[in-house]
VEXLUM-944151 format. One line per field, with one value per residue (C-alpha): x, y, z; residue number from 0. Coordinates in pm, 1 decimal, m for minus. Layout:
xx <- c(X  ...)
yy <- c(Y  ...)
zz <- c(Z  ...)
seq <- c(NUM  ...)
This chain:
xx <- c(0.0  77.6  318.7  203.1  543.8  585.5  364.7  444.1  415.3  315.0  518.7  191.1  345.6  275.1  548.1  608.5  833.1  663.0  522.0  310.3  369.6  323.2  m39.2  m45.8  m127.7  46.6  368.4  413.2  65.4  m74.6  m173.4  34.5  422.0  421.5  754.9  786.2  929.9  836.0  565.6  734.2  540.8  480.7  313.4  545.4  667.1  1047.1  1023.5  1205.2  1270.5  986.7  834.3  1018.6  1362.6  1287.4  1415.0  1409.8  1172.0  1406.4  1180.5  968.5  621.8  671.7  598.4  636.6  698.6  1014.7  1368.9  1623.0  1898.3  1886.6  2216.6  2059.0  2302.1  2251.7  2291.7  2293.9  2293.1  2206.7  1753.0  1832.8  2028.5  2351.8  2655.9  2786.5  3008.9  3368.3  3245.8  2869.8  2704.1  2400.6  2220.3  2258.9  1946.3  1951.4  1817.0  1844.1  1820.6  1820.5  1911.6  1826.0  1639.3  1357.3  1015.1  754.8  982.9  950.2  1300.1  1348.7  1614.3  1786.0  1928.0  2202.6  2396.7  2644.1  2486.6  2205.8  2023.4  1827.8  1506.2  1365.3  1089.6  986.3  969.2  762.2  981.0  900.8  839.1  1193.5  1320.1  1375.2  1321.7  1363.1  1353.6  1285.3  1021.5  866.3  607.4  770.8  442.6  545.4  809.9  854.7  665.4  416.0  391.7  709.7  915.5  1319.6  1427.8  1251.6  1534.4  1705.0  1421.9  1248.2  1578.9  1545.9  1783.2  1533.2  1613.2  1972.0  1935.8  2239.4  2468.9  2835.5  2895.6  2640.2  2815.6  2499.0  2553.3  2249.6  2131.8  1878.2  1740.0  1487.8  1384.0  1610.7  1869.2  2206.8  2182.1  2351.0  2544.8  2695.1  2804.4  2802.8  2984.4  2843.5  2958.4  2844.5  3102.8  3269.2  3583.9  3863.4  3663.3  3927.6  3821.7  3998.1  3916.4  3868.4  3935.8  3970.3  3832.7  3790.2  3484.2  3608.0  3716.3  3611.6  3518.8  3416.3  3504.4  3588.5  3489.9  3633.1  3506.6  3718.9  3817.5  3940.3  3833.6  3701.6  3381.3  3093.7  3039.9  2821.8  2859.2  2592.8  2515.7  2240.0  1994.2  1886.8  2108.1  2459.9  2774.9  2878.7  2663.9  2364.6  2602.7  2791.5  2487.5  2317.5  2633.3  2728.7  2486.9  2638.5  2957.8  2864.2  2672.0  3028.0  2997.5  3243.1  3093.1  3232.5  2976.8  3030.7  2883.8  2828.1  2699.9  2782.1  3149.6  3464.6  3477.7  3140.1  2827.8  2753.1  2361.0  2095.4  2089.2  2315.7  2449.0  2575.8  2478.5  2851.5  2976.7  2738.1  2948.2  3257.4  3273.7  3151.2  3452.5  3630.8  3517.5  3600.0  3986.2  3981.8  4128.7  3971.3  3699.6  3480.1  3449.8  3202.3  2930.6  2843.7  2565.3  2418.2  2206.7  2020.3  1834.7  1535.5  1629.3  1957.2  1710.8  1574.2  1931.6  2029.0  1741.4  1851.5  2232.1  2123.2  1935.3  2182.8  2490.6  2390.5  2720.0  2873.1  2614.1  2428.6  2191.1  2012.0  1842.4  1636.3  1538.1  1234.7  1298.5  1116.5  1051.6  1008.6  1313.1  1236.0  1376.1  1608.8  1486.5  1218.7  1272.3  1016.8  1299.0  1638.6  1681.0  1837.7  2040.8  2201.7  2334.0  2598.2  2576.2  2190.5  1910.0  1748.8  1340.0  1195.3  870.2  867.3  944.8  538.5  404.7  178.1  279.1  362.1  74.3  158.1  m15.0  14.2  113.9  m101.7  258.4  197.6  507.3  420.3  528.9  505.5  456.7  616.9  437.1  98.2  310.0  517.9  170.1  m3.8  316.6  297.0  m124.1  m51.4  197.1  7.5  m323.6  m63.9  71.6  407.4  473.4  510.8  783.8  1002.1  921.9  1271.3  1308.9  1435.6  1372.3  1742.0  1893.6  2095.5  2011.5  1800.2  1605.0  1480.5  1290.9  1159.7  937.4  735.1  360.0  359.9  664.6  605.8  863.1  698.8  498.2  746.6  540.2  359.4  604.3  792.6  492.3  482.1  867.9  790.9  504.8  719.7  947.9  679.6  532.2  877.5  894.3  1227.9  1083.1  994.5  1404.4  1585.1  1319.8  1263.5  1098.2  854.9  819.9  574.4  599.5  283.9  306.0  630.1  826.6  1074.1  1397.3  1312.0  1699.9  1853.5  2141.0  1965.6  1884.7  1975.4  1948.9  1763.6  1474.6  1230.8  1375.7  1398.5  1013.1  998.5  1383.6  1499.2  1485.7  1214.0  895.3  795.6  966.3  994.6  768.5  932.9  609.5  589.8  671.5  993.6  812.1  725.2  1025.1  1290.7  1041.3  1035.6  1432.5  1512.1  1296.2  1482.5  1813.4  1809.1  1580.4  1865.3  2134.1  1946.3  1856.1  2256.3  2405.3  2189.9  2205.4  2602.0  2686.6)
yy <- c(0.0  367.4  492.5  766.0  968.6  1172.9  1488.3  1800.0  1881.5  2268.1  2402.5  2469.9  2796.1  3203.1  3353.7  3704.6  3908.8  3969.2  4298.8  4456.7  4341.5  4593.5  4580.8  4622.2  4254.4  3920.0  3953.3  3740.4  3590.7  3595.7  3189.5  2880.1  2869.0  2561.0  2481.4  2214.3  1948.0  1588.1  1426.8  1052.0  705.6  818.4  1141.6  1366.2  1733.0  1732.4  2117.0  2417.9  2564.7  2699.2  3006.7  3146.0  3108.3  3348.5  3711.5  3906.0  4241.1  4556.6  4836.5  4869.3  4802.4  5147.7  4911.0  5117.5  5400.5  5264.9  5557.8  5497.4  5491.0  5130.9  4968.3  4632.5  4307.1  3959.9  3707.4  3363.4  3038.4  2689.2  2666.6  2544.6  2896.7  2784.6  2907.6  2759.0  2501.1  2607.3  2358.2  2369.6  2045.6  2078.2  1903.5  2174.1  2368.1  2725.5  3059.5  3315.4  3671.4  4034.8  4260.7  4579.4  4714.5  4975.2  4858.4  4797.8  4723.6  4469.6  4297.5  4049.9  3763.7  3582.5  3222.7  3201.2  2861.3  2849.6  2721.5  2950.3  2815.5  3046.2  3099.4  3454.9  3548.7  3905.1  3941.2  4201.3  4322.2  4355.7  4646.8  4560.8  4528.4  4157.9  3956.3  3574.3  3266.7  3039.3  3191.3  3437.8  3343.2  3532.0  3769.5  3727.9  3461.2  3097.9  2999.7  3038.8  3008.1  2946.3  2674.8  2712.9  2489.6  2619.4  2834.6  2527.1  2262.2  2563.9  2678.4  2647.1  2697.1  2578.2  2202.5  2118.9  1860.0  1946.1  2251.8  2174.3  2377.8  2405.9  2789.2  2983.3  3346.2  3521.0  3867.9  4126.5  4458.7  4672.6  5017.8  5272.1  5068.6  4954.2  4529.7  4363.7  4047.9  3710.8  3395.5  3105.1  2756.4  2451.9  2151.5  1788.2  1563.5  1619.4  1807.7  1487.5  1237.1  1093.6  946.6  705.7  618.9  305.3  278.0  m101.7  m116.1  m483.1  m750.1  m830.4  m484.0  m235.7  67.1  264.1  558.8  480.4  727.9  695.7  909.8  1083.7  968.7  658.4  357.7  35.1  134.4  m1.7  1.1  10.3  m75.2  179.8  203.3  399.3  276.8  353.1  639.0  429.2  517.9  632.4  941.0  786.1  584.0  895.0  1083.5  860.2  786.6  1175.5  1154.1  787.0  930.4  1198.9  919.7  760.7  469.4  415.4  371.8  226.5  387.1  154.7  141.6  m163.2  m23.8  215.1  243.9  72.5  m267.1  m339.0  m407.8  m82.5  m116.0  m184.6  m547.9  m874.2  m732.5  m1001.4  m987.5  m1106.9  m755.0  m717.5  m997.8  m935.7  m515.0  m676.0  m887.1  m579.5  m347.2  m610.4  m566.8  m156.3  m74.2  86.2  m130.3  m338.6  m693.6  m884.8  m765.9  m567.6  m387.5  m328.7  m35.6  22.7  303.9  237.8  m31.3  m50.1  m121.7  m388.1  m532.6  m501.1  m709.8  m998.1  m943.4  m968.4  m1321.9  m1417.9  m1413.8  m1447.2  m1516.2  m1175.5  m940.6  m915.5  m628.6  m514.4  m163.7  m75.1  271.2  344.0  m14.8  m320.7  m616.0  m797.0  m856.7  m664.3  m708.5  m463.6  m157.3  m181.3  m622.1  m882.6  m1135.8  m988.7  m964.2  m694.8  m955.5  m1274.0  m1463.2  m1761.7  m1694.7  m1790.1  m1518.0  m1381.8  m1452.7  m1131.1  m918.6  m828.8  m483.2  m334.4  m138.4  151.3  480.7  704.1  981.2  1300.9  1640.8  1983.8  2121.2  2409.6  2610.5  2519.4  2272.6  2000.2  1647.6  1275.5  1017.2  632.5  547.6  378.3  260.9  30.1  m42.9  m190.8  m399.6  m505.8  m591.7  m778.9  m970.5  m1092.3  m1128.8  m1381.2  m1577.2  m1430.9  m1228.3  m1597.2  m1677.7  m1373.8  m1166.6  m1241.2  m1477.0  m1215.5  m1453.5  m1591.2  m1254.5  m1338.6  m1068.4  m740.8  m600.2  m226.0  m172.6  235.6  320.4  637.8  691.6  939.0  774.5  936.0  686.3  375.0  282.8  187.1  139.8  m162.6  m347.5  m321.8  m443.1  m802.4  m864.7  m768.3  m954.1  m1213.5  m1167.3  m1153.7  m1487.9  m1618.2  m1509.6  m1347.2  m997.9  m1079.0  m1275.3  m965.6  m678.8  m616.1  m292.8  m154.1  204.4  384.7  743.5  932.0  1196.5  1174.1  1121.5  908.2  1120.2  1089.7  1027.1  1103.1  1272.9  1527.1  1693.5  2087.5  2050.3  2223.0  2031.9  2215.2  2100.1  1725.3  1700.3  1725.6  1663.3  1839.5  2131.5  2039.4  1975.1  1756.5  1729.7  1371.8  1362.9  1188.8  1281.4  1447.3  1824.9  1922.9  1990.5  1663.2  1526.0  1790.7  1645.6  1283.5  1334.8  1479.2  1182.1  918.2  1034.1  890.1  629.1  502.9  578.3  390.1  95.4  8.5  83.6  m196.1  m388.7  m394.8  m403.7)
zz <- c(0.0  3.5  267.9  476.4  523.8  245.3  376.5  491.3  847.7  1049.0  1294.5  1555.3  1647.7  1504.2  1335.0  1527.5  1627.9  1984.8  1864.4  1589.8  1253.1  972.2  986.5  1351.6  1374.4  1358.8  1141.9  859.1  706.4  1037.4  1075.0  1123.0  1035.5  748.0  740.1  500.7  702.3  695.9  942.9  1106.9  1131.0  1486.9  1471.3  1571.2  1299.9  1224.8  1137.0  1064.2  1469.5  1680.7  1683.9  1984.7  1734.7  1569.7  1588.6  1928.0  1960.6  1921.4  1825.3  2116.6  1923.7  1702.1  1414.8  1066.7  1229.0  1404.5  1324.3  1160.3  1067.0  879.2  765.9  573.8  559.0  519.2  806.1  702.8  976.1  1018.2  1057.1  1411.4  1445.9  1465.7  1353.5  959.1  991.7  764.5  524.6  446.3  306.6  28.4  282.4  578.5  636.9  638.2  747.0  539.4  766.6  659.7  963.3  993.8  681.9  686.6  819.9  606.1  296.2  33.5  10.0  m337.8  m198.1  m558.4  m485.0  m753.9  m850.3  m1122.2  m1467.9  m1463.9  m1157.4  m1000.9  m809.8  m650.2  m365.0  m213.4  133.8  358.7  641.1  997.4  1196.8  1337.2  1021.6  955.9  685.3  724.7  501.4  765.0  939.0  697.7  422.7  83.4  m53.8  m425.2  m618.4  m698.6  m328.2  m107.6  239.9  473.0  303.2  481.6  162.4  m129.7  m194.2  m336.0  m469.3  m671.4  m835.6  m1183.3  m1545.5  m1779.1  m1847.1  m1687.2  m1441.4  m1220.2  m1143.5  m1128.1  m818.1  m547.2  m390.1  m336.0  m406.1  m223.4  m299.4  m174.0  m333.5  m182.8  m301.4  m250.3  m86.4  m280.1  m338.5  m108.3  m90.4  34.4  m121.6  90.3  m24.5  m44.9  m49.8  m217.8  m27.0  264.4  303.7  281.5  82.3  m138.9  m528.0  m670.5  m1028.4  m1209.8  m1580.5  m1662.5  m2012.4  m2048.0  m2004.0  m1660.1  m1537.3  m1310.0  m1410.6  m1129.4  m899.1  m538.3  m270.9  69.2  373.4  563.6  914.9  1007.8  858.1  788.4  649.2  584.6  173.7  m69.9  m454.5  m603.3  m999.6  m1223.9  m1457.0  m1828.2  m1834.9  m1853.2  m1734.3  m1399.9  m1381.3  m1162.1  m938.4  m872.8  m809.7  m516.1  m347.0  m266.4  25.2  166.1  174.4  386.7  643.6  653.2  376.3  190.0  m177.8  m479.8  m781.6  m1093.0  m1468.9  m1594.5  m1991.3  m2189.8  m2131.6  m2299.8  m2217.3  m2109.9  m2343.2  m2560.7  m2509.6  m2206.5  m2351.8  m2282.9  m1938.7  m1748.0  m1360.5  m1300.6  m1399.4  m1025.7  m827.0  m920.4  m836.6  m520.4  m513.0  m587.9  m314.8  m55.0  m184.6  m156.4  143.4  430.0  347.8  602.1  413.1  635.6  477.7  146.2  14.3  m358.3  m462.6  m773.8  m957.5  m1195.1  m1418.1  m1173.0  m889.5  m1080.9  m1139.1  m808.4  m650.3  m950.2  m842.1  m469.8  m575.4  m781.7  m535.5  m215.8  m39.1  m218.8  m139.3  172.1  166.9  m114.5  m167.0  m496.1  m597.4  m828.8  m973.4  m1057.5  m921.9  m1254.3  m1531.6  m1875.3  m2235.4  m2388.7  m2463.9  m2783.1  m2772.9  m2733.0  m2776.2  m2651.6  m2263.0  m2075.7  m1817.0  m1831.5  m1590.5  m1628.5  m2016.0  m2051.1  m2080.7  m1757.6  m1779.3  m1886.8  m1943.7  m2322.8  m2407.7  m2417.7  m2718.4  m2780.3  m2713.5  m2426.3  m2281.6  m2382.9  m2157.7  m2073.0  m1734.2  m1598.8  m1668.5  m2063.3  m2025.1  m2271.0  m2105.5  m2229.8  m1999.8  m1961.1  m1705.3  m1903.3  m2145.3  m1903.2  m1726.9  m2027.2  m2081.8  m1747.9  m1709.4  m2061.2  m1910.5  m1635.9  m1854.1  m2021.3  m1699.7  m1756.4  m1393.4  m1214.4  m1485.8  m1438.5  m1064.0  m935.5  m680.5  m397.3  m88.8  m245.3  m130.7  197.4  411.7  452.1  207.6  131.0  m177.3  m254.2  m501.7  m586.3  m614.1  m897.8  m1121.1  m1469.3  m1609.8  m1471.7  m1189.5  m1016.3  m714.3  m893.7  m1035.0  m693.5  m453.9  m552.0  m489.9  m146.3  m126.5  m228.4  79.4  267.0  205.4  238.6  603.2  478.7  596.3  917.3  951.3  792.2  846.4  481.6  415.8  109.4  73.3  m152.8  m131.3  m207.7  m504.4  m532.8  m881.4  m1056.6  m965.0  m579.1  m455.9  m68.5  m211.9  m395.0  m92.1  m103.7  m495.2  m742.5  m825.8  m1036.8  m1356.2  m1252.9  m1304.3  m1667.7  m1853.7  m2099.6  m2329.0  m2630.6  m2704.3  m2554.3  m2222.3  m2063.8  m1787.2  m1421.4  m1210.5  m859.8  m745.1  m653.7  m307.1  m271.9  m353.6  m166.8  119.9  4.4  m19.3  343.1  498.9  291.8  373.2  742.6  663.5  406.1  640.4  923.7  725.7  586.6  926.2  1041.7  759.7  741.3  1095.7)
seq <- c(0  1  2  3  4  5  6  7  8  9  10  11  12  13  14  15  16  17  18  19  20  21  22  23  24  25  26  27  28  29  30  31  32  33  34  35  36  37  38  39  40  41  42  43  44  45  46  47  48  49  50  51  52  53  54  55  56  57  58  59  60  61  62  63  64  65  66  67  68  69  70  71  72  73  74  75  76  77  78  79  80  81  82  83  84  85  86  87  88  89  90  91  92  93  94  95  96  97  98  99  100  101  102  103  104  105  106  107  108  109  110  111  112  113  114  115  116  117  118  119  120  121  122  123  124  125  126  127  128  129  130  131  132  133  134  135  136  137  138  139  140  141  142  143  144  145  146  147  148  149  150  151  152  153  154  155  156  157  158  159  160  161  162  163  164  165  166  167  168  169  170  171  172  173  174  175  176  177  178  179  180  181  182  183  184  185  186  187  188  189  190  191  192  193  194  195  196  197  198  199  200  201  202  203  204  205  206  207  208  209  210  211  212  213  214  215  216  217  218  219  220  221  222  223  224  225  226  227  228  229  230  231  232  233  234  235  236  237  238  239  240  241  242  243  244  245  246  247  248  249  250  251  252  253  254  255  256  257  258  259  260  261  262  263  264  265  266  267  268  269  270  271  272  273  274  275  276  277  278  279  280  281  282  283  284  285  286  287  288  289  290  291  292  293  294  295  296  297  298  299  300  301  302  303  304  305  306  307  308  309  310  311  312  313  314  315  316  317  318  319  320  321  322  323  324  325  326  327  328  329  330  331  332  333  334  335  336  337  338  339  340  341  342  343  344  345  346  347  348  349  350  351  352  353  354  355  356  357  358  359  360  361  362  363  364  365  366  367  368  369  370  371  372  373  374  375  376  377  378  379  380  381  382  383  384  385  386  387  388  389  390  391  392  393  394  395  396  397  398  399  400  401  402  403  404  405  406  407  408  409  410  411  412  413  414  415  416  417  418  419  420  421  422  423  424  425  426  427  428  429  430  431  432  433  434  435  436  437  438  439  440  441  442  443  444  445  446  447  448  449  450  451  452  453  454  455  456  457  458  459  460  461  462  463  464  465  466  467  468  469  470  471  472  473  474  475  476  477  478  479  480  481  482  483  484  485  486  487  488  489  490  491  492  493  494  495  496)
């Protein structure tokens, strides 16, 4: 079923700065502080800081009519109020503050990241003269109501996915005042991670970068890899974020790069076991136990690399993936995996075509999503799910499988259900505390370590017409995101203890 985490939560408090607002009345929009933050299984709002940490009174009530003289500046900390750490992470939360501007004053704060990512709101300051971000509900711009992160999620170029550097250069202009400035680094990995690069171009090679986390080791690892896109790119992507939870994470591509098979077709699950085998001889590495994880049509290999080699890999995590084998891209009769030289049972590529609409923003999109979910009620109309669901109750120890409720590319959600049911009936979830996650509205590129990234653009790729269409809000997902992060980290500490 659906989960029930993926919401946002209220912070039950007023924003106010203990005096008359502008209006004479509650400053701000005068109701209940929404802060974005994510409600937990038990109830209980992880949420931007109470009301009461927010900015002390210091004009004595006069409201608008509060003197001068005003000397505006930008005061940037962590949401919880502390001070930035010399090396801020994209996933730090922050408070944006403007000290000391004239009452009454619309302010317009710009978010700038390099490549053209950018994202604006206009802020109404206080009779004290403060603006901010993580209290204050913007009254024009690219949100509404008091969201501490959107200055990140709703940053937008156009159609890039990703800028190359996350530094934040923040800027305010108000009427009659000169703009003013601060740039602020951020940071993907943390300061001391060391890469170290793989280039075997050969059937049996590795090609793969290697990031260890600073600090002392061994580690606990993880061998992490993309999906449809080839190459290292995705792998790269998702293990940013383990790094910074202190796993040690060896991102591999197993197609589209020398030495390994040119197309999403013929892969051999070995290429799987044997960077496995690989990790274990890295040093700084902690051997007892490995883990695999998968993105999309990687999360689908990963659960059949997980069945297939039980004593290599001993916790298994798929992202957005399937549950079910498929054919190579655009095949009926070609599979996508093989293992031991002999094809890997698989759903036949579906047919038809993909649904094409238009956002309320006139954004033209095509979906994936039907078209994968005709090819899979066709398949089971046939018989065929039996023949190829992989046989995960194989996978020697615990299992996490994440899928998203609004997947544009496929419903990922479905075809990842019945391999947990599968556990399930095994009575390998109840030994290894397998979990199933289904996030509600939230969209194919749903991924812990794009938390603190721009996200706008990752909800329908690309630059033409039409645009492909992943599903879910970058809201949703920056929210999705920031609960996944510790869920993930929680589940492999356990897993690989």
């Amino acid at each position: 079923g659906l989960g029930s985490d993926g919401g946002l939560g209220s912070v039950g408090g007023l924003v106010g700065d203990g005096g008359l607002g502008c209006d004479g009345g509650l400053v701000g929009d005068g109701g209940l502080v929404s802060d974005g933050g994510l409600v937990s299984d038990a109830g209980p709002t992880v949420d931007a800081g109470v009301a009461d940490a927010g900015p002390p009174v210091v004009d004595g009530g006069l409201g608008c009519a509060a003197p001068g003289p005003w000397a505006p500046h930008l005061v940037v900390t962590l949401l919880d109020g502390g001070a930035l750490p010399a090396a801020v992470n994209v996933r730090d939360r922050l408070d944006v503050r403007v000290i000391d501007l004239p009452p009454c004053r619309d302010i317009e704060l710009e978010f700038r990241l390099d490549g053209g990512f950018v994202t604006r709101a206009s802020f109404r300051s206080s009779g004290q003269g403060l603006v901010s971000t993580a209290f204050d509900a913007p009254v024009a711009g690219a949100w509404s109501g008091v969201k501490p992160d959107a200055l990140f999620f709703t940053s937008s170029n156009g159609g890039v996915s990703s800028p190359t550097s996350h530094t934040v250069l923040i800027t305010g202009r108000y009427d009659g005042g000169a703009p003013i400035t601060t740039l602020i680094p951020r940071e993907v990995l943390p300061p001391g991670t060391i890469i170290t690069t793989f280039r075997e171009a050969t059937a049996t090679g590795l090609y793969a970068d290697f990031y260890r986390p600073p600090g002392p080791g061994p580690f606990p690892t993880v061998v992490v890899f993309g999906g449809s896109e080839g190459g290292l790119g995705g792998g790269a992507l998702t293990g940013a974020g383990l790094v910074r939870d202190g796993f040690a994470v060896l991102a591999i591509a197993y197609w589209n790069v020398p030495g390994k098979p040119g197309g999403m077709n013929r892969i051999p699950l070995e290429i799987f076991q044997r960077a496995v085998q690989r990790a274990r001889q890295l040093p700084d590495v902690r051997t007892q136990k490995l883990a695999v994880l998968g993105v999309s049509r990687g999360g689908e290999g990963a659960l059949l690399a997980g069945a297939s080699f039980p004593s290599d890999i001993q916790a298994v995590v798929s992202l957005v993936g399937s549950g079910f084998a498929w054919a190579a891209p655009g095949s009926s009769t070609v599979p996508t995996w093989t293992l031991d030289g002999g094809d890997v049972p698989f759903l036949p590529w579906p047919t038809g075509g993909n649904t094409t609409f238009t956002r309320d923003s006139g954004i033209t999109a095509t979906s994936s999503e039907s078209f994968f979910r005709r090819g899979y009620q066709s398949a089971a109309d046939a018989g065929l799910l039996p023949l190829v669901i992989t046989r995960v109750e194989r996978i020697a120890g615990p299992v996490l499988i994440i899928a998203a409720a609004d997947d544009q590319i496929w419903p990922s959600c479905t075809l990842s259900a019945p391999a947990f049911e599968r556990l399930v009936d095994a009575g390998h979830a109840a030994m290894w505390t397998d979990e199933f996650r289904c996030f509600p509205g939230a969209g194919h590129s749903i991924n812990p370590s794009r938390i603190g990234f721009p996200l706008a653009d990752l909800i329908d790729r690309g630059t033409g017409v039409p645009r492909t269409a992943y599903g879910g809000t970058a809201e949703t997902d920056d929210a999705t995101n920031r609960l996944l992060g510790p869920h993930l980290r929680d589940f492999l500490t356990r897993a690989l203890q």
